[in-house]
NULUM-211944 format. One record per atom (N, C-alpha, C, O): z negated, y, x negated; residue in one letter. Coordinates in steps of 0.02 Angstrom, whole numbers, padded with zeros to 5 digits, always signed. Atoms other than C-alpha are relative to their C-alpha. Last residue first. Example, Ala and Ser with C-alpha at 12.3 -4.5 7.8 and 13.67 -1.06 7.14 Angstrom:
# residues 2
+00003-00059+00042S -00357-00053-00684S -00037+00055+00039S -00045+00110+00014S +00000-00059-00045A -00390-00225-00615A +00000+00060-00045A -00033+00059-00097A 
# end
This chain:
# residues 266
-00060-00033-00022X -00695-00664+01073X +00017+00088-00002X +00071+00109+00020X +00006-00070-00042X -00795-00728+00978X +00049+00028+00001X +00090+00048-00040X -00064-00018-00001X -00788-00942+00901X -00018+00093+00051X -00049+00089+00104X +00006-00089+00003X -00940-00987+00876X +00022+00058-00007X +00002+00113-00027X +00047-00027-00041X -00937-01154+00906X +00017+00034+00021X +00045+00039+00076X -00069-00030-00023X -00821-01189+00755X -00004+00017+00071X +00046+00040+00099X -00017+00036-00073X -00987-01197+00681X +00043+00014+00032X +00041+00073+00052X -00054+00058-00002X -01001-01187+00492X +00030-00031+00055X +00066-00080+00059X +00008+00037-00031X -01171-01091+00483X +00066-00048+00013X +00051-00105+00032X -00061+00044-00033X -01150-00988+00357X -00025-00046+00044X -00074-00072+00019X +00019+00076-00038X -01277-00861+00295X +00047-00031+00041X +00068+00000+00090X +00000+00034-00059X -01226-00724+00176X -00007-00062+00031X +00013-00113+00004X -00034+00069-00016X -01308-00634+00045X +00013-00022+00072X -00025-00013+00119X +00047+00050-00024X -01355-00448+00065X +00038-00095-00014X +00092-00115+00010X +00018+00026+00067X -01261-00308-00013X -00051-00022+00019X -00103+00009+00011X +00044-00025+00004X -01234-00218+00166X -00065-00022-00067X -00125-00010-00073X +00005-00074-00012X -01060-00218+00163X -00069+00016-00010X -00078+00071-00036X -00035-00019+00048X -01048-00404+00110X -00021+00101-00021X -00038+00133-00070X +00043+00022+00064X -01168-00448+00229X +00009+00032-00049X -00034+00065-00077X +00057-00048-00024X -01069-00355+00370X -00073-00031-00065X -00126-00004-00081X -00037-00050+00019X -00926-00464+00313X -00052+00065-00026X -00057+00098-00077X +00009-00005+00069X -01023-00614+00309X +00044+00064-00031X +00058+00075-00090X +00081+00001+00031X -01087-00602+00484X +00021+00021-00080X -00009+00065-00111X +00019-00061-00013X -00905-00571+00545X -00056+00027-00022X -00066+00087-00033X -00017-00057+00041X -00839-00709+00445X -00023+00058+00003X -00028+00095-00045X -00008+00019+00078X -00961-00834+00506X +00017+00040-00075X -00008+00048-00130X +00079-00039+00026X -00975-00772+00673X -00003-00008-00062X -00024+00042-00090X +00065+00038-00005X -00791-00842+00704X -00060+00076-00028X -00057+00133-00051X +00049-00002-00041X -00655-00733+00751X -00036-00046+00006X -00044-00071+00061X +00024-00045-00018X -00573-00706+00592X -00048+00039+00058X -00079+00092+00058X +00070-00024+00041X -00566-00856+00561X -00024+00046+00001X -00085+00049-00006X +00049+00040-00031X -00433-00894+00703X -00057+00013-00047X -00108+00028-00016X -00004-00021-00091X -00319-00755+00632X -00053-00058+00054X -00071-00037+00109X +00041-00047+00013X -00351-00811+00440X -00029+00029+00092X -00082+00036+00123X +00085+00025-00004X -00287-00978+00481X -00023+00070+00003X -00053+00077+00056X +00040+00029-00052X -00134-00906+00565X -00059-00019+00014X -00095-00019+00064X +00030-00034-00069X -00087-00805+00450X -00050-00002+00046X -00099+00030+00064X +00078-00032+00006X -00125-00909+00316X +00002+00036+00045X -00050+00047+00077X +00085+00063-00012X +00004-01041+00404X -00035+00041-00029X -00088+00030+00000X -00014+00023-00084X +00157-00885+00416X -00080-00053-00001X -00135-00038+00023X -00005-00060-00038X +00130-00826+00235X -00018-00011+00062X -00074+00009+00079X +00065-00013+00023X +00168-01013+00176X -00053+00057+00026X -00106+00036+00051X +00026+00041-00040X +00314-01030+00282X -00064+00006-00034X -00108+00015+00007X +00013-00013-00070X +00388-00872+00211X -00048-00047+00047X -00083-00023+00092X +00050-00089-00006X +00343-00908+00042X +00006+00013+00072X -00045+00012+00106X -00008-00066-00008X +00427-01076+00053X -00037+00042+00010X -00080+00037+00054X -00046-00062-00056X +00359-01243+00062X +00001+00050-00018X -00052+00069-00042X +00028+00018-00068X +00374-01314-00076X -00053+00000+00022X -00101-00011-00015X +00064+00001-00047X +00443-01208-00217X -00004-00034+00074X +00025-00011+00123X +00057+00053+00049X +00601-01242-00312X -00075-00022+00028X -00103-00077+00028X -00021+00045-00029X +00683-01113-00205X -00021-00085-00012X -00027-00134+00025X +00043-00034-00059X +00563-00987-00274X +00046-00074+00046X +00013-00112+00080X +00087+00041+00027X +00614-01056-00462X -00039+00035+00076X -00096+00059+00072X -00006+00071-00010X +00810-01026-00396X -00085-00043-00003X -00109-00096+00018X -00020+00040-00047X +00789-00864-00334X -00013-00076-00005X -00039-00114+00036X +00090+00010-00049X +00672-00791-00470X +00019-00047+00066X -00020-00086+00093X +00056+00045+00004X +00811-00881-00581X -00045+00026+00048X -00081-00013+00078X +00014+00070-00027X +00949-00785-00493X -00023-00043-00031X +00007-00095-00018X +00010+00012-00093X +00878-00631-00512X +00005-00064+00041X -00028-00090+00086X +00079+00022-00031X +00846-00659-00706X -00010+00004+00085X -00055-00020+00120X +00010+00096+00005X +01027-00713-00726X -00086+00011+00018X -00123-00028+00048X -00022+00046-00044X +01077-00537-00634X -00006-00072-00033X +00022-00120-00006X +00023-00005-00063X +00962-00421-00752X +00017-00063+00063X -00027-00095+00092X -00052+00032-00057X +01037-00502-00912X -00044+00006+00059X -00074-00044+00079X -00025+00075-00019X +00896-00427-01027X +00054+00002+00048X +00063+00055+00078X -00085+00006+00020X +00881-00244-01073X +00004-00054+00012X +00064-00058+00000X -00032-00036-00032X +00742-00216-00927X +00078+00026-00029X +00125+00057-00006X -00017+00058-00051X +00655-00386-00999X +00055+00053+00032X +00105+00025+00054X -00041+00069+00010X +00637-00313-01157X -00001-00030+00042X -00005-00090+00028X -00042-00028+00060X +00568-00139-01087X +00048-00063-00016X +00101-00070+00015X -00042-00016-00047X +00453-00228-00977X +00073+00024-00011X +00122+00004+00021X -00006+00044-00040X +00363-00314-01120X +00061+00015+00047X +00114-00016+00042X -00039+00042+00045X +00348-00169-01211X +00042-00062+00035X +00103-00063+00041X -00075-00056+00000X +00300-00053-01056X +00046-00041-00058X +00107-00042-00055X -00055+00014-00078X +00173-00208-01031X +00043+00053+00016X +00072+00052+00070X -00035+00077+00008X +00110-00219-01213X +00034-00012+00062X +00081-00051+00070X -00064-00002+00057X +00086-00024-01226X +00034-00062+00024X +00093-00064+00044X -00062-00020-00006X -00017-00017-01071X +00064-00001-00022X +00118+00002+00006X -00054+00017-00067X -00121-00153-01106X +00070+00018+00020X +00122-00014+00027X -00079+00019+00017X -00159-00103-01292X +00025-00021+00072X +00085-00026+00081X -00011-00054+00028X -00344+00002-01252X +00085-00033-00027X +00120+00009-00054X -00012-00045-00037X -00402-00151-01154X +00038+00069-00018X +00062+00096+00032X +00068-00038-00007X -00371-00268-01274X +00013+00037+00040X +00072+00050+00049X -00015-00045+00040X -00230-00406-01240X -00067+00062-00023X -00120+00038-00004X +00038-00010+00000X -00214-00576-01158X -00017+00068-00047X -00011+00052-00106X +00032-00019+00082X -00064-00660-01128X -00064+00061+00022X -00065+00089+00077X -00048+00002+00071X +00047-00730-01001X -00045-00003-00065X -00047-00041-00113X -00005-00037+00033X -00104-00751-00860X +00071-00031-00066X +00079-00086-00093X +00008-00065-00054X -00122-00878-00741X +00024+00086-00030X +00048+00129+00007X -00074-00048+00014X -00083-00995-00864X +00010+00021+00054X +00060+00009+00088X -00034+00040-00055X -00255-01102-00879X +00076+00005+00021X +00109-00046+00029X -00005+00055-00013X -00294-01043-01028X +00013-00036+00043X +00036-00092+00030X -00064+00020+00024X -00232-00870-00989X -00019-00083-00021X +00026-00119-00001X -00071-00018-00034X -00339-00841-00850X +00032-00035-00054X +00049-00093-00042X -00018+00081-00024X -00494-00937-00960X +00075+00004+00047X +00113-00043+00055X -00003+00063+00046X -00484-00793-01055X +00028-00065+00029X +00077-00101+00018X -00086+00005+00020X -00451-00659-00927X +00006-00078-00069X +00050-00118-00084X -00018-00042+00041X -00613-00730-00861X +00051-00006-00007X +00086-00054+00007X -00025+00025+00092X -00666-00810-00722X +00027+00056-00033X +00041+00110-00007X -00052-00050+00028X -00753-00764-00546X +00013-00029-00060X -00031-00063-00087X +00031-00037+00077X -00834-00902-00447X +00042+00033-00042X +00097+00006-00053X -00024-00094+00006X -00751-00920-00265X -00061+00022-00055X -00102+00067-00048X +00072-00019+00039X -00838-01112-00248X +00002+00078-00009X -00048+00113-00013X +00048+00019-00010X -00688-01162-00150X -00075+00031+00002X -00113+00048+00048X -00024+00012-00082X -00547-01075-00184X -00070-00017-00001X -00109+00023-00028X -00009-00079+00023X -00574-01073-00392X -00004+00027+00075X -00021+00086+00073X +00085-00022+00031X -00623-01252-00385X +00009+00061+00028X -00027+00070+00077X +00060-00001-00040X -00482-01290-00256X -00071+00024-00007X -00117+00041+00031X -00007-00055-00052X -00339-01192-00360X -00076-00023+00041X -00120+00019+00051X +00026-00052+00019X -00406-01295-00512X +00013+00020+00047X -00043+00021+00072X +00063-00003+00010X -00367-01461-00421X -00056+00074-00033X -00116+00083-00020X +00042-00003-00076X -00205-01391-00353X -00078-00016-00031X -00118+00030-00027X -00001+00067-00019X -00122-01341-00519X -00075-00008+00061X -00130+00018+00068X +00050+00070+00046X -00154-01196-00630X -00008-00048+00025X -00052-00082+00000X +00006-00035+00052X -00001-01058-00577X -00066-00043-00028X -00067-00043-00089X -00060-00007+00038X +00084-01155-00440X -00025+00016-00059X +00005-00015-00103X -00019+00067+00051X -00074-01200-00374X +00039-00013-00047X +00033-00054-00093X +00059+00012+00041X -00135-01006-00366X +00023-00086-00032X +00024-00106-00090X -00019-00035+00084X +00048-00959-00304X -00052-00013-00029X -00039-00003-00088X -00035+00032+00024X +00029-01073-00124X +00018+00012-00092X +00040-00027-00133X +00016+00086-00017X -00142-01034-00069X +00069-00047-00022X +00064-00108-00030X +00044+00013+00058X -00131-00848-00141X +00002-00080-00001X +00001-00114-00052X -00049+00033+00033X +00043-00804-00037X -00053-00056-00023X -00037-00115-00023X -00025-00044+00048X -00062-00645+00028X +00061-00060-00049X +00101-00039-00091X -00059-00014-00004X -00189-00762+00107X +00069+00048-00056X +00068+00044-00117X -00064-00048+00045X -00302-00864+00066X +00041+00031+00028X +00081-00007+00055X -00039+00064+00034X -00466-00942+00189X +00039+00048-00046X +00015+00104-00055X -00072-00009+00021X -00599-00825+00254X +00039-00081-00047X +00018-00131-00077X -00020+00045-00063X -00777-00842+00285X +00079+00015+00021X +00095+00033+00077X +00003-00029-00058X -00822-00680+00174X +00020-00057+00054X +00032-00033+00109X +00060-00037+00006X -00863-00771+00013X -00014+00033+00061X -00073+00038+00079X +00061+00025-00024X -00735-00905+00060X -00050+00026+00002X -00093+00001+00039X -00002+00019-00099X -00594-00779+00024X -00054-00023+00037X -00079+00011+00082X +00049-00056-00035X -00659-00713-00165X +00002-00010+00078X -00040+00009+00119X -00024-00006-00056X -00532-00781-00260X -00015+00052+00053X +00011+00102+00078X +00023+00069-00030X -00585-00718-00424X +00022-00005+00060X +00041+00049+00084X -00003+00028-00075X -00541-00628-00562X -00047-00032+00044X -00097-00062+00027X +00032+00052-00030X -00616-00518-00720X +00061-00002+00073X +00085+00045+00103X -00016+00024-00073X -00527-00418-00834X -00042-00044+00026X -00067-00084-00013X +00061-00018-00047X -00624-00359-00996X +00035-00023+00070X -00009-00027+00113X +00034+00095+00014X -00482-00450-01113X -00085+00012+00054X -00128-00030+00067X +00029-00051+00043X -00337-00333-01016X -00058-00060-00029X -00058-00119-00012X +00078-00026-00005X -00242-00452-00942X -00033+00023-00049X -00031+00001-00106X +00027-00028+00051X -00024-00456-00940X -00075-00001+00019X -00080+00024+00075X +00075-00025-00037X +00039-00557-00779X -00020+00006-00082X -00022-00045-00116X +00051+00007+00087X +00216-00611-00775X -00061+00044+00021X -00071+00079+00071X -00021+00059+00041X +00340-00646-00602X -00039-00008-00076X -00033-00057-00113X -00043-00044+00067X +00231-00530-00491X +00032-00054-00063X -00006-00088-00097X -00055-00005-00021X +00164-00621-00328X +00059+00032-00061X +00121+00036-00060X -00037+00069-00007X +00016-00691-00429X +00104+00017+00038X +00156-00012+00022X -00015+00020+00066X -00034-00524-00449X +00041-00054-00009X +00097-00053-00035X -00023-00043+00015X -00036-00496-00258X +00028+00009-00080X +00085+00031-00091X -00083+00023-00022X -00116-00645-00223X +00060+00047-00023X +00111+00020-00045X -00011+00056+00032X -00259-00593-00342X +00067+00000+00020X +00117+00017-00012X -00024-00019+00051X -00257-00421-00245X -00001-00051-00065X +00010-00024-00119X -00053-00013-00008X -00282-00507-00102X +00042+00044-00082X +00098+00042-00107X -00058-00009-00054X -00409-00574-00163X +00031+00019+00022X +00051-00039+00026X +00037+00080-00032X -00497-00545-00344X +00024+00028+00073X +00036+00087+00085X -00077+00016-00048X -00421-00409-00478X -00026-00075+00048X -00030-00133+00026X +00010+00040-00068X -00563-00319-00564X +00056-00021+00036X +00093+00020+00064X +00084+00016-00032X -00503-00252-00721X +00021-00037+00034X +00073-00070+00034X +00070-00025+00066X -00338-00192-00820X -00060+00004+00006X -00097+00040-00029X +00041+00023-00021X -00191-00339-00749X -00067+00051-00045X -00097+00032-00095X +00051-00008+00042X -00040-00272-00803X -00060+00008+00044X -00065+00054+00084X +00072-00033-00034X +00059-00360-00652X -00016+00025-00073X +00006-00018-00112X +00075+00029+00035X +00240-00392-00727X -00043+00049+00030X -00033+00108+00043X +00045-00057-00022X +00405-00371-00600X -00063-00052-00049X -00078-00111-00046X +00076+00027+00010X +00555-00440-00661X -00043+00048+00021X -00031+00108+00025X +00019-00047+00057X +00717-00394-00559X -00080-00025-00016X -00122-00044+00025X -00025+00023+00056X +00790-00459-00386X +00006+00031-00080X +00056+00060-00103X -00035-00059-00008X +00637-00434-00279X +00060+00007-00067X +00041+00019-00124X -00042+00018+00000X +00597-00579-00207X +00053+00049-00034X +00114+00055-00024X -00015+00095+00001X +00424-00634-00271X +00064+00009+00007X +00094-00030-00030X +00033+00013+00088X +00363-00425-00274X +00059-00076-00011X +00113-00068-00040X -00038-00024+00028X +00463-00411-00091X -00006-00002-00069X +00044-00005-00103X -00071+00012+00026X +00382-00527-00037X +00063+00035-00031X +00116+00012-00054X -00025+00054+00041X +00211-00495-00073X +00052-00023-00008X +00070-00048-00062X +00011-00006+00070X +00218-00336-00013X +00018-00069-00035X +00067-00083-00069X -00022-00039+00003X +00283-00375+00162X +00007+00014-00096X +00055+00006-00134X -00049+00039-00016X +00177-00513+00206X +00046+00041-00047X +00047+00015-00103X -00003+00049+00057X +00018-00402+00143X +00064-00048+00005X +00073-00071-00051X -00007-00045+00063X +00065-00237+00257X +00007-00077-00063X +00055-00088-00100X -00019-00073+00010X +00115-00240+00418X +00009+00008-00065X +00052+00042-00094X -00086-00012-00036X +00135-00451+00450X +00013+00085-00030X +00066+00098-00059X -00034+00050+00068X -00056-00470+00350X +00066+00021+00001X +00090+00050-00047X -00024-00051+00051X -00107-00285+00441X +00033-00064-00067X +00057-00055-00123X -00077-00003+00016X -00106-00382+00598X +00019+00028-00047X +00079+00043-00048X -00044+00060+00072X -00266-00481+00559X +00072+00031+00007X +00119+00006-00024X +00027+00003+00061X -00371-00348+00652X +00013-00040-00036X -00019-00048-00088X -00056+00010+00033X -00266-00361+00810X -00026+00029-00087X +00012+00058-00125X -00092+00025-00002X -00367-00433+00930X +00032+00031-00064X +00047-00015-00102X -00013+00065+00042X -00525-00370+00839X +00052-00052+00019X +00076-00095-00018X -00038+00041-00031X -00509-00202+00899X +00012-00061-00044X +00051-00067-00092X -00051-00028-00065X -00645-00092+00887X +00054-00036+00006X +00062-00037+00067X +00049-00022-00066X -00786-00190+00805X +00037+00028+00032X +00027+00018+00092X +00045+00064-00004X -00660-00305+00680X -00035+00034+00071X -00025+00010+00127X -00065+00019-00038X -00559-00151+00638X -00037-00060+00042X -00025-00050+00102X +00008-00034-00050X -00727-00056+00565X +00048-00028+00058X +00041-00010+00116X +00063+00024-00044X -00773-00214+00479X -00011+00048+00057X -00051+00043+00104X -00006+00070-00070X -00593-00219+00411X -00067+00001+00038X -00067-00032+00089X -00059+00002-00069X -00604-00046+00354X +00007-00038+00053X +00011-00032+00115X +00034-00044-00059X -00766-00076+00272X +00040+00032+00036X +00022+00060+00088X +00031+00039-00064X -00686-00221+00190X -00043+00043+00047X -00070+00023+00099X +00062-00048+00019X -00554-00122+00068X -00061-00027+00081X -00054-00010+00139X +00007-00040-00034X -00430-00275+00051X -00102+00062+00019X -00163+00054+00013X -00039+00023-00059X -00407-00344-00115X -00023+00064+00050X -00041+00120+00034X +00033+00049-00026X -00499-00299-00285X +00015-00023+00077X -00036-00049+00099X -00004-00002-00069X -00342-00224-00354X -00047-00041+00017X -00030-00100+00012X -00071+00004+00014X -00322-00178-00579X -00018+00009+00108X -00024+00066+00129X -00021+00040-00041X -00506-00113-00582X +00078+00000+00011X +00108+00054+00013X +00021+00077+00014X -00590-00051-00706X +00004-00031+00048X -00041-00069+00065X +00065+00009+00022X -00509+00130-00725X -00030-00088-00001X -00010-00126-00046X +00034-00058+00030X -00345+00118-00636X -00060-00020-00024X -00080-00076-00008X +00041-00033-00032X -00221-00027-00571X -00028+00059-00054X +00004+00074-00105X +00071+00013+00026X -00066-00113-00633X -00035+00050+00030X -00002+00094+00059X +00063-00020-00053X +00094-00157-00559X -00045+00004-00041X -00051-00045-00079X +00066+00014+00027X +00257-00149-00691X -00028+00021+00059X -00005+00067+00093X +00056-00041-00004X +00432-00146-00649X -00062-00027-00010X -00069-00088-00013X +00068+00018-00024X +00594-00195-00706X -00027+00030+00010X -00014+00088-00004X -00019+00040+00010X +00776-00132-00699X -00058-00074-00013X -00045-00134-00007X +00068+00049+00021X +00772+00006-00597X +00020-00086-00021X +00053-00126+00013X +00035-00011+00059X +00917+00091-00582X -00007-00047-00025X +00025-00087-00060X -00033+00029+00036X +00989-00011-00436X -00005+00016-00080X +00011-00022-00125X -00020-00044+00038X +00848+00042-00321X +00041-00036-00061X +00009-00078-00093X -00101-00030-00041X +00850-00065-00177X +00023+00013-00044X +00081-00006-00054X -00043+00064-00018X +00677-00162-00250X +00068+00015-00010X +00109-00012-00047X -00021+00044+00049X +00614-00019-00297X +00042-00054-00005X +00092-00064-00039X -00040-00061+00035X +00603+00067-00132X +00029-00044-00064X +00082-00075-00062X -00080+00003-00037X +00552-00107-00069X +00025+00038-00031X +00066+00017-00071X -00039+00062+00046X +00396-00092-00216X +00066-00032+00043X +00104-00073+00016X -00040-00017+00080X +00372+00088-00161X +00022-00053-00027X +00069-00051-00066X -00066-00033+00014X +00367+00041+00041X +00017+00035-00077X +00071+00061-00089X -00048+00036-00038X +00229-00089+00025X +00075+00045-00016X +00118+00032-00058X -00011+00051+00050X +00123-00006-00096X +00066-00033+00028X +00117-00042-00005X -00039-00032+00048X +00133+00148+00025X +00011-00052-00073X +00047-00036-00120X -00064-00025-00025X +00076+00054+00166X +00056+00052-00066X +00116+00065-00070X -00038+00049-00016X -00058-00044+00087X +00081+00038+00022X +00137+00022+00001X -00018+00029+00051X -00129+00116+00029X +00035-00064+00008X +00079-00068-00035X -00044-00052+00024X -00129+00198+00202X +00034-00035-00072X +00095-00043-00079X -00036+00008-00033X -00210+00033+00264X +00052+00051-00016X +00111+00034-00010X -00006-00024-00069X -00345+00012+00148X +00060+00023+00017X +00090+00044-00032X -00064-00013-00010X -00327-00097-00025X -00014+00015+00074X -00017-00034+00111X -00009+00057-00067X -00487-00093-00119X +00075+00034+00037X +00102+00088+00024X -00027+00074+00019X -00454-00024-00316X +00008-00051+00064X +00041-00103+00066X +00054+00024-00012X -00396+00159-00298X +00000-00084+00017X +00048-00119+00036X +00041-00042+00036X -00261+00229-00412X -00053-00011+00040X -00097+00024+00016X +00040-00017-00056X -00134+00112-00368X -00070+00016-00033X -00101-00020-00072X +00088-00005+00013X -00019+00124-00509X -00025-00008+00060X +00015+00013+00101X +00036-00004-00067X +00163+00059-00497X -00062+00010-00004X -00093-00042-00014X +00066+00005+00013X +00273+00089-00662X -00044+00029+00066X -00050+00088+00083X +00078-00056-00041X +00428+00105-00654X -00033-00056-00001X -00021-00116-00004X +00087+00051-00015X +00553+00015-00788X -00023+00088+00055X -00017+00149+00053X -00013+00037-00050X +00757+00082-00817X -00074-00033+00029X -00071-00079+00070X -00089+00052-00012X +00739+00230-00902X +00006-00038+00057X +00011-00017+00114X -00038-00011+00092X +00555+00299-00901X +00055-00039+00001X +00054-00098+00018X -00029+00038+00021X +00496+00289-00710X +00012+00028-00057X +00011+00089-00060X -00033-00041+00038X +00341+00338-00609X +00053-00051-00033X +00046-00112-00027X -00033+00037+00047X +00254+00289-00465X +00044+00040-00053X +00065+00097-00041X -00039-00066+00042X +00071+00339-00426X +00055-00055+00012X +00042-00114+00021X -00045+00057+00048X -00034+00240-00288X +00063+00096-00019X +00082+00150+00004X +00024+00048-00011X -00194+00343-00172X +00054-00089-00039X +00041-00149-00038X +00061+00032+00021X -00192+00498-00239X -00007-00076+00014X -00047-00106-00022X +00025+00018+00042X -00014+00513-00232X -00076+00006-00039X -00088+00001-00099X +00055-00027+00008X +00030+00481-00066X -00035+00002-00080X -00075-00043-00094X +00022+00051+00036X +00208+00397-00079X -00055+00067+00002X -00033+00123-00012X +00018-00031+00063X +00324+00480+00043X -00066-00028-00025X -00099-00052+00021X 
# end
């Protein structure tokens, strides 16, 4: 059962509408994102759906004073919530046969980037801000992000944006075509129940098998993609690097890198 302080869903005909009503993504909330967009999925109703967030933030990724508590008590398995919860979500968004648009109405930067990206259209409010945001904590992509960011502005932009983890605007989103379109904050909602609406009288079964065929189109695969951030994240996660910059993060301090694969903790 879907906690509803922490994600709403609702439906009008054939569209629901996925809120998550707080913006970092902790473990209860992961879990109920996860099982409403399967629910959906199954549901033969439903003919699209919409993700968007609350107040000024659409999903700034995972909520990091969780991870920094998971990190000090069990940092073996402090990357398993990719397999529990982010694996999970994202694929079902990418496979789920039916459009799914993000309305994008703030802050949306890692996992909750990937997470957007996993949604076949992406509405932004014109106050939105992204950004990767991985490298900031000594992290690489996960959530899909390392394969759906190139897809969506091409590898040399994915590296800036990766790299350097500087936030951009919904502007430059849709110039690049990360974004569909661009809207005021006060028309979001409308334009993505509109939106959804004309996609939820469309030929449901030709848009299923396009997400199929434009996912098959993709090299390598979502699953195999998924599977290698795992992995990186799971060795990064035990350097000093990330752990320092977590605890940075938390304690609104810049962080210091050292870069040494050294420093590996067990």
């Amino acid at each position: 059962m879907t906690d509803g302080s922490l994600i709403a869903v609702s439906t009008e005909g054939p569209v629901a509408t996925v809120t998550l009503i707080r913006p970092a993504l902790t473990a209860p909330l992961k879990a109920g994102l996860r099982d409403a967009v399967e629910t959906l999925g199954r549901d033969p109703e439903v003919r699209a759906v919409v993700l968007t967030g609350t107040g000024r933030a659409f999903c700034v990724g995972q909520d990091l004073a969780e991870h920094a508590a998971t990190l000090e008590a069990d940092p073996e398995h402090a990357f398993d919530t990719l397999g529990e919860h982010y694996h999970p979500i994202v694929q079902a968004l990418a496979t789920m046969p039916k459009p799914v648009i993000a309305a994008v109405n703030g802050s949306c930067a890692g996992a909750g980037l990937g997470i957007a990206l996993a949604c076949d259209l992406r509405i932004a409010a014109e106050g939105a801000r992204f950004a990767t945001a991985f490298t900031g904590i000594g992290l690489t992509c996960d959530s899909g992000l390392s394969a759906s960011l190139v897809r969506a502005v091409g590898a040399a932009r994915a590296a800036e944006l990766v790299l350097l983890g500087e936030p951009f605007t919904a502007g430059q989103a849709a110039e690049w075509g990360l974004v569909t379109r661009v809207v005021p904050a006060g028309e979001l909602a409308a334009a993505a129940a509109e939106l959804a609406a004309r996609l939820a009288a469309g030929p449901t079964l030709a848009f299923a098998e396009a997400k199929r065929a434009i996912a098959a189109a993709a090299n390598p695969p979502l699953t195999e993609i998924l599977a290698l951030e795992a992995a990186a994240q799971a060795r990064l996660g035990r350097t000093a690097d990330h752990r320092d910059a977590v605890r940075a993060f938390l304690d609104k301090r810049r962080p210091e890198f050292t870069g040494r694969a050294d420093q590996l903790q067990s």
